[in-house]
C-alpha positions in Angstrom: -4.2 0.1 -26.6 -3.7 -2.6 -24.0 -6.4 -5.6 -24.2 -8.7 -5.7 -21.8 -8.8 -8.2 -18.9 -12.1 -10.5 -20.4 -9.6 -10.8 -23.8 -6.7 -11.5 -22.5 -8.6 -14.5 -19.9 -10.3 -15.8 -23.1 -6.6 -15.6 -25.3 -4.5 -17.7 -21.6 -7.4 -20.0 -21.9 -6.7 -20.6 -25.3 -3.1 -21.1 -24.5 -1.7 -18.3 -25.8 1.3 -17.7 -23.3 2.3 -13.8 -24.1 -1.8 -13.6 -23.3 -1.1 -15.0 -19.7 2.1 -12.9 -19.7 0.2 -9.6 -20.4 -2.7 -10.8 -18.0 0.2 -10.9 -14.9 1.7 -8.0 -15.5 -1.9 -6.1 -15.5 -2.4 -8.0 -11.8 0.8 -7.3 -10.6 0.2 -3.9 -8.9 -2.8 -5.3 -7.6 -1.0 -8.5 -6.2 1.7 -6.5 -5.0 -0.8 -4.5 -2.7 -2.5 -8.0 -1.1 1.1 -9.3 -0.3 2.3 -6.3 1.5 -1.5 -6.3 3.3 -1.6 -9.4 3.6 2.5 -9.8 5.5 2.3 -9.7 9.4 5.4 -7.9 11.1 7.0 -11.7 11.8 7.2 -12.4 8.1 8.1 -9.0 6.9 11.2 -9.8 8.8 12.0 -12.8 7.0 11.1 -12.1 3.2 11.1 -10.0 1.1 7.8 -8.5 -0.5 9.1 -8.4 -4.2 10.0 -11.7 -4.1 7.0 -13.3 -2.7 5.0 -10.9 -5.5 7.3 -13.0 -8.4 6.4 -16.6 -6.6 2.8 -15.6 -6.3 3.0 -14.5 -10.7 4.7 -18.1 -11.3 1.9 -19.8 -9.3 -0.8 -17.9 -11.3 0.7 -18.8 -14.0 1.3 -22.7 -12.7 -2.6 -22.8 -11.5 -4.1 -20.5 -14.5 -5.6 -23.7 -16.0 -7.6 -24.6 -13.0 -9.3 -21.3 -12.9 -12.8 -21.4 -14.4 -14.3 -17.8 -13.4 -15.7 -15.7 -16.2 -15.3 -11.6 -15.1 -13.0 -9.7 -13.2 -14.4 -9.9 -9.9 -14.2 -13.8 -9.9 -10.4 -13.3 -11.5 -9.4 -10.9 -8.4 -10.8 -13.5 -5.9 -9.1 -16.0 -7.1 -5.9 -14.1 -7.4 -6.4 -13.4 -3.8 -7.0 -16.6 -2.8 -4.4 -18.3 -4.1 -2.0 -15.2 -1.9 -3.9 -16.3 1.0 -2.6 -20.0 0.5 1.3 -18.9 -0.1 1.1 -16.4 2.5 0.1 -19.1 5.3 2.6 -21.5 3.5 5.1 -19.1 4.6 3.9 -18.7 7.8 4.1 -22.3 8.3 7.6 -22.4 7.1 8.9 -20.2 9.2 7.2 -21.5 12.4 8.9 -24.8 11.5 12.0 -23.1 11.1 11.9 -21.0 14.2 11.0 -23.5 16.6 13.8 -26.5 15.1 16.0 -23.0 16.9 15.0 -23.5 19.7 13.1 -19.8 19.5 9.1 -19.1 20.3 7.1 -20.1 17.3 5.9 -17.3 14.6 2.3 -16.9 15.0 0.2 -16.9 11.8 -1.6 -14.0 10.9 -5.2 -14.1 10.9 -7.0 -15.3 8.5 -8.2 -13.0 5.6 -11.6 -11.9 5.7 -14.3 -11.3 2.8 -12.6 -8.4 1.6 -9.1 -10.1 1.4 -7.2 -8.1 4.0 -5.9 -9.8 6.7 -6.0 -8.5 10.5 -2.7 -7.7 12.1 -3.3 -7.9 15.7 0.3 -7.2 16.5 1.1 -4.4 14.6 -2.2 -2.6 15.3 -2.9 -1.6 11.8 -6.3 -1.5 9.5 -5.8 -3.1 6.7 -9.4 -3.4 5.4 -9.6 0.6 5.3 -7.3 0.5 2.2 -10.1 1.2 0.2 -12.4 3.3 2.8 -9.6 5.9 2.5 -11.3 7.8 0.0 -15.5 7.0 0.9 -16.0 5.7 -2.9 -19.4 6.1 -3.7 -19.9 4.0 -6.5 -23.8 4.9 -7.6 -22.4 6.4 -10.3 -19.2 5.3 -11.3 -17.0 7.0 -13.6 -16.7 4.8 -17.3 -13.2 2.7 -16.1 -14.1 2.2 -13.2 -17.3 0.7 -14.2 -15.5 -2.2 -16.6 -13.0 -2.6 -13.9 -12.4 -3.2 -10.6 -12.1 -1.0 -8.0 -9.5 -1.8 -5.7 -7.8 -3.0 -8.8 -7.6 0.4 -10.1 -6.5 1.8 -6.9 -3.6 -0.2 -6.4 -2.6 1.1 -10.2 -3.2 4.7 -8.7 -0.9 4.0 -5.5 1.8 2.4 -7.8 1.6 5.5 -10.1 2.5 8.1 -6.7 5.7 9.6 -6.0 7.4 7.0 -3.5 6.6 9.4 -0.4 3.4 9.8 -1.2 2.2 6.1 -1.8 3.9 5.2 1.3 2.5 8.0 3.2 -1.1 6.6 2.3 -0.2 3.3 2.8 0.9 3.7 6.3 -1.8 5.9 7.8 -4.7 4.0 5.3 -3.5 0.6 5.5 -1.5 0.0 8.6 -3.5 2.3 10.9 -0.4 4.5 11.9 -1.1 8.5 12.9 0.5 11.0 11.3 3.0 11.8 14.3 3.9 7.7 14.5 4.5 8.0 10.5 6.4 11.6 10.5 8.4 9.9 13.7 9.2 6.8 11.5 10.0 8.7 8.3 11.8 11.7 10.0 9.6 14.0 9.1 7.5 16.7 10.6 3.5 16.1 11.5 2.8 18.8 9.5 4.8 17.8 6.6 3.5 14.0 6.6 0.0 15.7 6.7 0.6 17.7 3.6 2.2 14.6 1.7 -1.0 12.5 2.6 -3.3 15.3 1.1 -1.3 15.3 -2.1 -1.4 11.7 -2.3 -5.3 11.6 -1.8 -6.0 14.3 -4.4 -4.0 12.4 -7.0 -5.2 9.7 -6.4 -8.8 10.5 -6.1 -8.1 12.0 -9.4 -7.0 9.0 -11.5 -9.9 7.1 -10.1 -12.1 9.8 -11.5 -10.5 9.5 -14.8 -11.1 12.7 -17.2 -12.3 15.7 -16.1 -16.3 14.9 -15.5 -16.0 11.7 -14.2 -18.5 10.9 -12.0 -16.8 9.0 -8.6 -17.8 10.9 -5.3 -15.5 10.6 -2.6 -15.3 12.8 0.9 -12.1 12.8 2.0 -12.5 12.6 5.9 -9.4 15.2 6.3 -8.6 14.4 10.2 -7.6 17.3 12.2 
């Protein structure tokens, strides 16, 4: 059974380095999900997502010793923290490097708000919703959920998706697109990019549950 996040904090802190190693690769879905959030359509031209995922594991693992928090929730703020800072030193990169062109410089995305999501005021989406997809009630939260979490769980859940699926959600939850703007991207039929997102949402409103019983309400706001 894999340790849990409190053990394996305490075991990095005590230096133990396959600790810090395990402790990474148990973030790395969730980290994934605030880079791709967190990229503005300028920079997604210019890098690519898995890579800036693996520079933002080496700088947790550069900056682990500086972090002092003692749960989860102070663990994911910090983790998304320290994206905000290598996502605007990208952004300020790449205006440096666009304007020594001679082009019009890249804009920085706005800045990230409490819930670590920033606004992308070009591309129209709605990147805070990630979350509001599924209307979580969490007055009585299932048993994982309640040692973990939340939006660390449910970038496990998108990860876990068949590939259509998790990018089905993503667009219409995350970047704000409609089902005919997705279908017309994907090549795919309104009706068939409709079906894919209800599949998505079941399954994934099903792992956040956990075993049959669980106790996580959701109401799936199925648009017409």
């Amino acid at each position: 059974m894999a340790a849990a996040p409190l053990e394996l904090m305490a075991k990095a802190r005590a230096g133990e380095a396959e600790a810090l190693g395990e402790l990474c690769a148990l973030y790395r879905n969730y980290l994934r999900m605030v880079v791709r959030t967190g990229l503005g359509p300028r920079l997604r031209e210019r890098v690519e997502l898995s890579d800036v995922v693996q520079e933002a594991l080496v700088e947790v693992v550069r900056q682990f010793p500086q972090f002092t928090g003692q749960n989860e929730a102070a663990l994911v703020g910090w983790l998304r923290r320290l994206v905000g800072q290598k996502l605007a030193d990208l952004g300020r990169y790449h205006s440096r490097v666009k304007r020594s062109s001679g082009g019009t410089p890249i804009p920085l995305d706005a800045p990230y708000d409490q819930g670590g999501v920033r606004a992308d005021p070009e591309g129209g989406g709605q990147g805070g919703r990630l979350l509001d997809m599924l209307a979580l009630s969490q007055t009585s939260p299932s048993e994982a959920a309640s040692r973990r979490e939340l939006v660390v769980l449910l970038a496990d859940a998108l990860t876990e998706l068949p590939t259509s699926e998790a990018e089905v959600l993503w667009l219409y939850h995350a970047e704000g697109l409609s089902f005919e703007s997705i279908g017309e991207r994907l090549g795919l039929s309104r009706k068939s990019v409709r079906g894919i997102w209800a599949r998505g949402l079941k399954t994934v409103k099903r792992t956040l549950e956990g075993p049959p019983g669980g106790s996580l309400r959701y109401d799936d706001g199925t648009p017409t």
